[in-house]
VMD Tcl script that draws the C-alpha trace (Angstrom):
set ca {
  {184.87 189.65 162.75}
  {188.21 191.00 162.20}
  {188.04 195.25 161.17}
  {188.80 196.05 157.96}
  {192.12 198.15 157.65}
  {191.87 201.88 156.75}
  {194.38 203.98 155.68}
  {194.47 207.63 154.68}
  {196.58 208.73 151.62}
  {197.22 212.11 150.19}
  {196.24 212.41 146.64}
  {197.06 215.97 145.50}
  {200.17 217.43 146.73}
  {198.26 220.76 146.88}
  {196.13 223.28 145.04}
  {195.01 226.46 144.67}
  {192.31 228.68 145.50}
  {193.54 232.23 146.09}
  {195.75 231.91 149.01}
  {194.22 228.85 150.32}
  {196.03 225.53 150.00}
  {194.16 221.92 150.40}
  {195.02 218.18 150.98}
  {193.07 215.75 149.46}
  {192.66 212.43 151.44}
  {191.42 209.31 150.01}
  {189.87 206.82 152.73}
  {191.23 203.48 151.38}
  {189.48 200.42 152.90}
  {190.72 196.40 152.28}
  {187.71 194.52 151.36}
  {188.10 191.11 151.18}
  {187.84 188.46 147.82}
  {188.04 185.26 146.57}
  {190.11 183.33 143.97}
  {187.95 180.09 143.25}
  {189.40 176.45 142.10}
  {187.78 173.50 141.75}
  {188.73 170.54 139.60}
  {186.65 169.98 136.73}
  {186.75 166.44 135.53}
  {183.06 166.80 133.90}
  {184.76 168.58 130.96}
  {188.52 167.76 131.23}
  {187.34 163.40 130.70}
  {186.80 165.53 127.25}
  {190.38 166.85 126.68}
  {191.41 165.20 123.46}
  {188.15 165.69 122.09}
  {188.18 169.82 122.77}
  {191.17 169.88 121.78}
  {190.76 168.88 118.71}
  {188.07 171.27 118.19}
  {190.44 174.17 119.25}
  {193.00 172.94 116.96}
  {190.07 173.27 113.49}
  {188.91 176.35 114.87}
  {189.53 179.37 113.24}
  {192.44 181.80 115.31}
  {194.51 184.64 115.54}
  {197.92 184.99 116.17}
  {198.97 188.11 118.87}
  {202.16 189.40 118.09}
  {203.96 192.41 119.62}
  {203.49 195.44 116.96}
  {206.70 197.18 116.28}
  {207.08 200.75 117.53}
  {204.99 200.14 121.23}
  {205.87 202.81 123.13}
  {207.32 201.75 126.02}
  {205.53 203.29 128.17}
  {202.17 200.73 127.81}
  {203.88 197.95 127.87}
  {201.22 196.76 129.82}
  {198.84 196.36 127.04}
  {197.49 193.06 125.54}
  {199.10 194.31 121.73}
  {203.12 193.57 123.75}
  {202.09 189.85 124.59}
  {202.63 187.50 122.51}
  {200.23 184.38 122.16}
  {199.84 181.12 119.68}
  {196.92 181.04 119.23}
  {193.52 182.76 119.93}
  {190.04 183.17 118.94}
  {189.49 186.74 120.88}
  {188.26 188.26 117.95}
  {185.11 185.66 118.29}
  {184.40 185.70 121.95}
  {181.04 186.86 122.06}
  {179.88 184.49 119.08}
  {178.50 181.34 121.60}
  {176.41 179.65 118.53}
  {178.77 178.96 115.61}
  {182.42 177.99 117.32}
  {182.15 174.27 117.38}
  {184.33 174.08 120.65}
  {182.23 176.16 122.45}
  {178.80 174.31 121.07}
  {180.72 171.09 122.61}
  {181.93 172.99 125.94}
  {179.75 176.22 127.16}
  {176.88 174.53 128.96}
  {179.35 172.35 130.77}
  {181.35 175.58 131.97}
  {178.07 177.74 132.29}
  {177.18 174.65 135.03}
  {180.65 174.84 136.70}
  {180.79 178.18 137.20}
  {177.53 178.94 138.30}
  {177.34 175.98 141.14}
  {181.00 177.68 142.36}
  {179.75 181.22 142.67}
  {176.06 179.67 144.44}
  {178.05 177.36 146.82}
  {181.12 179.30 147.67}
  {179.89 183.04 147.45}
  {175.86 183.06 147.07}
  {175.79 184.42 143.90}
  {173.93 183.69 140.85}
  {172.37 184.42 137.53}
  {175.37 184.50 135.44}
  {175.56 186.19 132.19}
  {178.27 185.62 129.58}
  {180.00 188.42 127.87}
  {183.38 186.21 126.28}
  {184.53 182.82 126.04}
  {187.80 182.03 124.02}
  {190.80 180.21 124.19}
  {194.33 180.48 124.34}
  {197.52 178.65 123.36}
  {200.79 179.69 124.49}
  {204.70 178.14 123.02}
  {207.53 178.72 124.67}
  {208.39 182.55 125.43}
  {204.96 182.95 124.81}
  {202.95 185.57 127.35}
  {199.94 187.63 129.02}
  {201.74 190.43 130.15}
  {199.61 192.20 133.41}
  {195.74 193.03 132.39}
  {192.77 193.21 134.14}
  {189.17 192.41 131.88}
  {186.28 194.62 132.21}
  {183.11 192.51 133.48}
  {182.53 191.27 137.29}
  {184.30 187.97 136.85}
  {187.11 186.10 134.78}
  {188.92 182.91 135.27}
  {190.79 180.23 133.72}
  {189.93 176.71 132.42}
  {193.51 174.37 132.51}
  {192.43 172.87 129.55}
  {196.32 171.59 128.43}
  {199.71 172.55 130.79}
  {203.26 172.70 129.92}
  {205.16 171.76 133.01}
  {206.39 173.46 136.50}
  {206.24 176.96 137.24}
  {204.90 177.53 133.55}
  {201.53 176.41 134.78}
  {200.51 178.89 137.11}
  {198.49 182.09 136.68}
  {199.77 185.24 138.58}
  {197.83 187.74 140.55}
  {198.21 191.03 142.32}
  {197.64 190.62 145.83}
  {197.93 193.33 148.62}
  {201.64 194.64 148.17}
  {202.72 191.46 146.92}
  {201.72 189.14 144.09}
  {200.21 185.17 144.75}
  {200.34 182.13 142.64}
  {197.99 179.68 143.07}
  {198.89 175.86 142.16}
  {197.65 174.56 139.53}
  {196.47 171.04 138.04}
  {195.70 170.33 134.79}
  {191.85 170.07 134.84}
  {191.16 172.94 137.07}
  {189.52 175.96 136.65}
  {189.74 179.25 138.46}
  {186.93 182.32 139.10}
  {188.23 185.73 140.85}
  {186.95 189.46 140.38}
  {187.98 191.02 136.56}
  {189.85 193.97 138.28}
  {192.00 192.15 139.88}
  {195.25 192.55 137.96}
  {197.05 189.58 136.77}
  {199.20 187.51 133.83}
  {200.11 184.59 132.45}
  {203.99 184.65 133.00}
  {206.62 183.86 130.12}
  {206.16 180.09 129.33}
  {209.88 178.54 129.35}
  {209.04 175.09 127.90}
  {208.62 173.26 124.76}
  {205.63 171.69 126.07}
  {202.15 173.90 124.66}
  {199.50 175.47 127.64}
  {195.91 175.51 126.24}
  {193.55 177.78 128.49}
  {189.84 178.65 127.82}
  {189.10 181.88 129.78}
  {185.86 183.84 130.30}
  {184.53 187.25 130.96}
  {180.36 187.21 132.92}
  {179.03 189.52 135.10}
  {176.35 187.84 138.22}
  {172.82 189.54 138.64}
  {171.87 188.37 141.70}
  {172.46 187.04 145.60}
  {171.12 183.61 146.48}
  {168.21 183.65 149.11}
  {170.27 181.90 151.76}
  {173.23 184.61 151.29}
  {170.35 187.39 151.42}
  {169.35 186.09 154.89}
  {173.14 185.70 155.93}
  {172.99 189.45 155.08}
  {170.22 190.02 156.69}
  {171.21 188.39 159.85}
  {174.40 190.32 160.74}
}
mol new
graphics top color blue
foreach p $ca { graphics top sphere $p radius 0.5 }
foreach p [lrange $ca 0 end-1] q [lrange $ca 1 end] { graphics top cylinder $p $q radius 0.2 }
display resetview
């Protein structure tokens, strides 16, 4: 097994107590993750027919609001998106589109995180889509339950297709086919970049949180 990495940084510059001046160190350890893909033809043999449903359903527009101080431009209220049904992500009982689609993604998602990572028990806190035109955006975000990920529902072309994430000191960009969908931890920060083509990107994305390990991962665990 290969050590984790540990580095000791310096927090404080200094402080005060009387005459005595401290350092504060911060032990920072790399743990590792996963980004999950898998195609998904169960629900993408469905495409024209969810999209449809997306395109009756009732949506927001983001737009950028004037007077953003510059200095958060990294909130969701700078990005500027289509079409979205945010605003209704936790409703799972009255959006047609997700009537047609959850149980299919519920399915996906939970076989990924049992085969790949020996977790299960998921529980759903958002589902909604997305649609992006060109110069549309996500600017950098993270989302506030264990998991998120992306369902390629409809891709403009290229480099517009690809979701990018934070990684170490750098940034990745995993390639993408229409028809795939993605899982990796919500804190790990990431964005849709600026779309620079005609052609329309339709995403569904998803915020859940897992309860529990799988008995075989619980006996890995046990076992080292």
């Amino acid at each position: 097994m290969v050590p984790a990495l540990e580095s000791h940084t310096p927090i404080s510059a200094e402080g005060g107590i009387g005459d005595i001046t401290f350092y504060i160190m911060t032990t920072k350890i790399k743990i590792d993750t996963f980004y999950l893909k898998e195609p998904f033809p169960e629900l993408h043999q469905h495409k024209e027919e969810l999209l449809e449903l997306i395109e009756d359903a009732d949506a927001e527009r983001n737009e950028p609001i004037p007077g953003m101080p510059d200095a958060m431009p990294h909130t969701s209220k700078t990005s500027p998106i289509n079409r979205l049904d945010w605003k209704k992500s936790q409703d799972f009982r009255k959006r047609r589109w997700v009537q047609f689609a959850f149980s299919m993604i519920n399915n996906k998602l939970t076989d990924m995180l049992v085969d790949n990572l020996g977790l299960t028990r998921l529980k759903f806190q958002n589902l909604w889509f997305q649609q992006y035109i060109e110069n549309n955006f996500h600017n950098w975000h993270i989302h506030d339950s264990n998991w998120t990920g992306v369902y390629y529902l409809e891709l403009a072309d290229g480099e517009n297709n690809k979701t990018e994430l934070l990684h170490g000191d750098g940034k990745i960009a995993p390639e993408v086919d229409e028809g795939d969908i993605c899982i990796f931890p919500a804190h790990i920060i990431h964005r849709c970049p600026p779309i620079q083509s005609t052609n329309r990107k339709t995403i569904i994305s998803y915020n859940f949180d897992t309860f529990q390990i799988t008995e075989p991962k619980f006996q890995y665990a046990e076992g080292l």
